[in-house]
KOLGULUM-334867 format. One record per residue: x, y, z of N, C-alpha, C in turn. Coordinates in steps of 0.05 Angstrom, whole numbers, plus 5000, padded with zeros to 4 digits. Example, Ala and Ser with C-alpha at 12.3 -4.5 7.8 and 13.67 -1.06 7.14 Angstrom:
! KOLGULUM-334867
526448865156524649105156526449345156
525749555142527349795143525850015157
This chain:
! KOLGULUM-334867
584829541679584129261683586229121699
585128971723586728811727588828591715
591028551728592328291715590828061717
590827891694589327611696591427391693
591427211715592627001717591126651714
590826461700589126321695590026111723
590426211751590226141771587926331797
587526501777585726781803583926571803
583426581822579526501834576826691835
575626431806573626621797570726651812
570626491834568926601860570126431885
570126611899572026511942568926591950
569926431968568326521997569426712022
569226922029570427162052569927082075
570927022091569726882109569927202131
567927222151567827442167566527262196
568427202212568026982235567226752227
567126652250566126402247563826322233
561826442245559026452240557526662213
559926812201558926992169560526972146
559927122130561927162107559827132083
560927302062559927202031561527152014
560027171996561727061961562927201952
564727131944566727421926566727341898
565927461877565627331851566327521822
567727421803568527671777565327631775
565327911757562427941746563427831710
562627601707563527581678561827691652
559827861660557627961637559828241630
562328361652564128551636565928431623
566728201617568928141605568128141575
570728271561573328351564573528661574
571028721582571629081575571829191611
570729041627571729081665572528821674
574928841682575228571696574128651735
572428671742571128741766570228531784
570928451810569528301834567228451850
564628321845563128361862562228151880
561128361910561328271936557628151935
557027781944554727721940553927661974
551727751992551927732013548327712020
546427581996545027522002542627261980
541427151994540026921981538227021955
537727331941536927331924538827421901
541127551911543127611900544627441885
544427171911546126951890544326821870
541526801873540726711854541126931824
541427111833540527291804543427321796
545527281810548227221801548026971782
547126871787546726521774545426621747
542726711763541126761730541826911709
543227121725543627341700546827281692
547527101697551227021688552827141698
552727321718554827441725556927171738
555127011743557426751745557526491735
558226371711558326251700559425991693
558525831679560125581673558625391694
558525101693557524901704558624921732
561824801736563124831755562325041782
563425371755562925541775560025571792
558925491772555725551790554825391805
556325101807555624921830557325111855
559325161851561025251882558225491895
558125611862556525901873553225801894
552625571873550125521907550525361927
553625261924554025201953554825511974
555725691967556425891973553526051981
551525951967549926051963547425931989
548125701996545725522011547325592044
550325742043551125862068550326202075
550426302048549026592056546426532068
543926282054541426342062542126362095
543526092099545226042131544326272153
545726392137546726582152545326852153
543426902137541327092136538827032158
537826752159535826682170536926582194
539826522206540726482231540926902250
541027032225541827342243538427462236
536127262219533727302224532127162251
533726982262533726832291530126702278
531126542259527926462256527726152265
524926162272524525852285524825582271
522625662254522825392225525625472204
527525412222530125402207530625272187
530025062191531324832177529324822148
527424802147525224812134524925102111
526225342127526225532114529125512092
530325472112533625412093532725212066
532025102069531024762050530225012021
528025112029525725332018528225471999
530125542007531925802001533925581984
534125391987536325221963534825161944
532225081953531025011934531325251910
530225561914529825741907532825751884
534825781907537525701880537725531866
537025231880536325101850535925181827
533225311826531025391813532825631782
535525661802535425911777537625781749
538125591749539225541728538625171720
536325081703536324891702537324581686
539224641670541624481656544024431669
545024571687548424481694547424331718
548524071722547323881746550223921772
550824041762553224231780551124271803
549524471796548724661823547324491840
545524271823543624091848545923981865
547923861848549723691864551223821881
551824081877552524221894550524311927
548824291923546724451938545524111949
546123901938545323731959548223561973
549223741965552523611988551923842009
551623961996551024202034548124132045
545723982032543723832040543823662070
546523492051547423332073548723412103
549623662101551023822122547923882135
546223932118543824022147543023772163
543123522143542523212166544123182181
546323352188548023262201548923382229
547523602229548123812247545023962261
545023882290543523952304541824312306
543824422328543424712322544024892292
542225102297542925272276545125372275
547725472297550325522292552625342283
550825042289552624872280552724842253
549624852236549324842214551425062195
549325252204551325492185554625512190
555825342214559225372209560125152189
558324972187559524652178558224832141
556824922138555125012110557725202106
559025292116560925492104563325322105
564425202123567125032127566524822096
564524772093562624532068562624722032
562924972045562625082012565325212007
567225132032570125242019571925112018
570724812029572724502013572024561996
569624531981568124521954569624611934
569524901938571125161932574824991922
576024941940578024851934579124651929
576224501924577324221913577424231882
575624491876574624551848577624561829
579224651837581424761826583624521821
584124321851585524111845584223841828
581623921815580623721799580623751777
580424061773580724161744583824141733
586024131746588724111741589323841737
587723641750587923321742586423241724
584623381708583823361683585023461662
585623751670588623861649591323621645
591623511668593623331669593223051641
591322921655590022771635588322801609
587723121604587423031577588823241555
591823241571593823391555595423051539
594822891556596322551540594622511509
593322611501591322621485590822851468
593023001462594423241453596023261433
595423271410597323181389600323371397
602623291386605223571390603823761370
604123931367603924131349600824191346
599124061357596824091345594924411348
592724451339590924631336588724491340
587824671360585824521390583624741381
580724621373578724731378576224751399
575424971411574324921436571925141435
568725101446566825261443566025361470
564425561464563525691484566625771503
565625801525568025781548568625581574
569925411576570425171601573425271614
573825561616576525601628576225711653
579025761668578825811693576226001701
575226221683572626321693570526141696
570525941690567825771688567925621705
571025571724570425491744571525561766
571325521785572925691805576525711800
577925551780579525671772581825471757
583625501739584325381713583325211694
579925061701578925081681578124691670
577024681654575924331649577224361619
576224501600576524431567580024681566
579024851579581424981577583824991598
583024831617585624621630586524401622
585524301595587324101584588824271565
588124501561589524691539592124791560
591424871578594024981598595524781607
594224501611597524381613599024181598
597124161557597624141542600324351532
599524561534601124811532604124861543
603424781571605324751589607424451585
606724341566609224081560609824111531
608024331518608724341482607324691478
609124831471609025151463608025111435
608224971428607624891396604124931394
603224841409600424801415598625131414
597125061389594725351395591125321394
591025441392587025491401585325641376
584025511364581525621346579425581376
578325751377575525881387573625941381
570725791374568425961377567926261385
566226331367565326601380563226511395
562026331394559326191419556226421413
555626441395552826521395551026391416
549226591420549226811427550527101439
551127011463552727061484555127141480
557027031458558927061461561026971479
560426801491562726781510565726651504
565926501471569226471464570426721463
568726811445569927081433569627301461
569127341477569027481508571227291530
570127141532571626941556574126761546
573426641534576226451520577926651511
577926761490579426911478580827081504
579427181519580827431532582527241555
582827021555583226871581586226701569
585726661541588326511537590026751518
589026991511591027171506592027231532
591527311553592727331576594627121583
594826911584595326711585598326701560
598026861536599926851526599726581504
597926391498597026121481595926321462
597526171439596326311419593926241406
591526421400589426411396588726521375
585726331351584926431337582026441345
580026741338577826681339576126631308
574326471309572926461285569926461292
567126461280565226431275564526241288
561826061300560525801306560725711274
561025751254559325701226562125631215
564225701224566825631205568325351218
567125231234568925061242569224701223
567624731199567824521185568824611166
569724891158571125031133574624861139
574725031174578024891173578624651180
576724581188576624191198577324091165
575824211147575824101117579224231098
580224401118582424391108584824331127
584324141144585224011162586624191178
586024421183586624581212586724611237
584424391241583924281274584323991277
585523991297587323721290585723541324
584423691331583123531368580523711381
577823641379576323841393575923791423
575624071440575923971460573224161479
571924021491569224281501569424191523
567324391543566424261576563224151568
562124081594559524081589558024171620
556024101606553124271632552124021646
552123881632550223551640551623341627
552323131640552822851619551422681637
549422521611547622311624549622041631
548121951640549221631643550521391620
549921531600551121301571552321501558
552721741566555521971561554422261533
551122211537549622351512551422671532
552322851522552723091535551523351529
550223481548548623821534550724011547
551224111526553224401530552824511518
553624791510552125051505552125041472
549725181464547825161444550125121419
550524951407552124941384555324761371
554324601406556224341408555924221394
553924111388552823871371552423871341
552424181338554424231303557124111303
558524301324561124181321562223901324
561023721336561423511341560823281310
558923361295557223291279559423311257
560623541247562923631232565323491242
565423521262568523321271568623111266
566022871268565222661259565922591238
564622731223564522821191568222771178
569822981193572323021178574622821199
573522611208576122441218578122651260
576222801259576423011279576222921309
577122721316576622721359575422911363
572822881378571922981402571822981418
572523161443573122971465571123241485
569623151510570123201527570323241553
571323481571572423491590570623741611
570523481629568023451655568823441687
568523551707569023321733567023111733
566522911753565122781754562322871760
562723111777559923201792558323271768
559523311747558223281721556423121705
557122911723555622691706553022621721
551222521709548322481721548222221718
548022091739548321771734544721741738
543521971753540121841751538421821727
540021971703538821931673539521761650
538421701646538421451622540621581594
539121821585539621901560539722131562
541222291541540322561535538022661533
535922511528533222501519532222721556
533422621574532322791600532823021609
535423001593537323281609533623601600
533923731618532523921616534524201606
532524361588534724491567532624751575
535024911580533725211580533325401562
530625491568530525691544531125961560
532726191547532926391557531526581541
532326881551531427071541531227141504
529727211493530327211462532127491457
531727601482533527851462536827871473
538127591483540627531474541327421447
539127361425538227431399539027661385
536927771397536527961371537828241380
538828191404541528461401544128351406
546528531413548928481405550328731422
550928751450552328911466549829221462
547629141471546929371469544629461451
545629331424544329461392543129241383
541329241373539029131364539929071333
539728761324541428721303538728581281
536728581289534428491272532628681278
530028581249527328691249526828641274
524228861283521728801302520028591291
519428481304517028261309517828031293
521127961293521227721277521227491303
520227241304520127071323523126991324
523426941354526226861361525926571383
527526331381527826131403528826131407
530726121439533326191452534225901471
534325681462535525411475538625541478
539025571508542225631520544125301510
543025181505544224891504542724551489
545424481474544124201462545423901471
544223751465545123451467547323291452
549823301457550923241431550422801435
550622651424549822361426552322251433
551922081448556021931453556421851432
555621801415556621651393558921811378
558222061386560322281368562722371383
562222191407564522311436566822151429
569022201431571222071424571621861465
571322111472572222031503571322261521
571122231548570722391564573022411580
573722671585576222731602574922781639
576022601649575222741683578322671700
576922871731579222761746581122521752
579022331745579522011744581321821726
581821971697581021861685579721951659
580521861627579421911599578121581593
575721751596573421401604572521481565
570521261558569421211537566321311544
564121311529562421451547560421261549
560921001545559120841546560720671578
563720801583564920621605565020851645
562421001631562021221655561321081690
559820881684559720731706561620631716
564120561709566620501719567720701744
567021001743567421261758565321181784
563221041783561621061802561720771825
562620581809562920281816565520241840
């Protein structure tokens, strides 16, 4: 296995001239057991990269269909097709399409929108669509470090930081939203450690977090989704800290399936919640949580477990990837900007 540094970049763009190049991306469905980059160099590829998680997290998957709306680029410019523009449109749309809760990817895929109003020929398009998805790319990283910045002030000394699912450098192109306030919390107090979700279904604390801040050297505990009001109730977690997929406009947030227990319990035991977003995160066109659209996935990230089949046949299964937690339970929201209130989100946009 490679060395992991919570600076690697968890998808680049390769650039191959002016006019080509694809995505370079970890495959995160091996983690912890391959740390592996695969090479993405076409418009169905990236969608099924999207769908099937090999690339993950809100963040990451906005870069991935901006990365993604330059491969179409560049497939249907070396297809020399006529209805360019129209076909390209067709082909974002299509990535849209494959993941519909993280408002990452629209917002991603209509900043390179705007690169097609802008640009005449098809060579002009596809250079400005790739020059457009590797600012993107690298802006991802200096925003995530100014959120680490800002919501390490909000960090008890000594404390024990609870955090679900995974929001670290894998989730976004690289050091991370919930677990870049942990790295540069970390980085001004050694004192500081991590309770983790195991994130049912999926797993991804207990896969991604865990394997990302033991590398990292932060000391880490994993526990259960189901134990986190055992040690809240024996005052063990002293600050919760998550990413999210969507935050509406009055700060309701949907992040992955099981937030809104924890938030609920934190409430409960005198516990901050806090969390930590870029802006492109936020959906200023929705009212409430009540809109955010919630995906249902496959049931048999259910009912097996790496492989093995952990229930009866024919017991019914619902698979919501993600819930609503209500602002009311948000302590604050952490962004590049700024630890706003979540009723004070319009201040980011004004």
């Amino acid at each position: 296995m490679s060395e992991f540094h919570s600076t690697i970049k968890t998808i680049e763009w390769i650039r191959e001239g002016k006019l080509g190049g694809f995505s370079r991306m970890i495959d995160q469905t091996l983690i912890p057991w391959e740390y592996k980059k695969v090479d993405i160099k076409t418009t169905e590829d990236i969608y099924n990269a999207i769908k099937t998680m090999i690339v993950r997290g809100a963040p990451a998957i906005g870069i991935a269909g901006a990365h993604g709306a330059a491969i179409c680029a560049i497939e249907l410019l070396r297809e020399n097709k006529e209805n360019f523009v129209e076909e390209l449109k067709k082909g974002i749309d299509y990535i849209n399409s494959s993941r519909p809760t993280a408002v990452n990817l629209s917002w991603a895929l209509n900043e390179q929108l705007k690169v097609i109003e802008k640009y005449n020929t098809k060579e002009e398009i596809v250079e400005n669509l790739i020059l457009n998805a590797i600012r993107l790319e690298n802006e991802d990283i200096e925003i995530n470090k100014r959120i680490g910045d800002y919501g390490a002030q909000i960090i008890p000394k000594g404390a024990t930081i609870l955090t679900h699912c995974n929001a670290g450098a894998l989730a976004t192109v690289g050091y991370g939203t919930a677990l870049g306030v942990v790295r540069s919390a970390y980085a001004k107090d050694n004192t500081i450690q991590v309770f983790a979700d195991e994130t049912r279904p999926r797993q991804q604390g207990a896969k991604i977090t865990t394997f990302e801040l033991v590398q990292d050297k932060i000391p880490t505990t994993l526990i259960t989704d189901g134990m986190c009001s055992y040690f809240m109730s024996k005052k063990m977690i002293d600050v919760v800290v998550v990413g999210a997929d969507r935050i509406a406009a009055n700060g309701d947030t949907a992040n992955k399936i099981g937030t809104y227990t924890v938030a609920i319990a934190a409430k409960y035991h005198n516990v901050p919640f806090y969390i930590a977003a870029p802006k492109s995160t936020i959906d200023m066109s929705i009212k409430d949580g009540s809109q955010i659209p919630i995906e249902l996935r496959d049931e048999e990230e259910v009912t097996t477990i790496n492989g093995k089949r952990i229930c009866a046949e024919g017991v019914k299964v619902i698979n919501p990837s993600f819930d609503v937690t209500p602002n009311e339970l948000i302590a604050g929201i952490i962004t590049e900007e700024g630890i706003f209130k979540p009723n004070e989100l319009h201040k980011l946009f004004s």
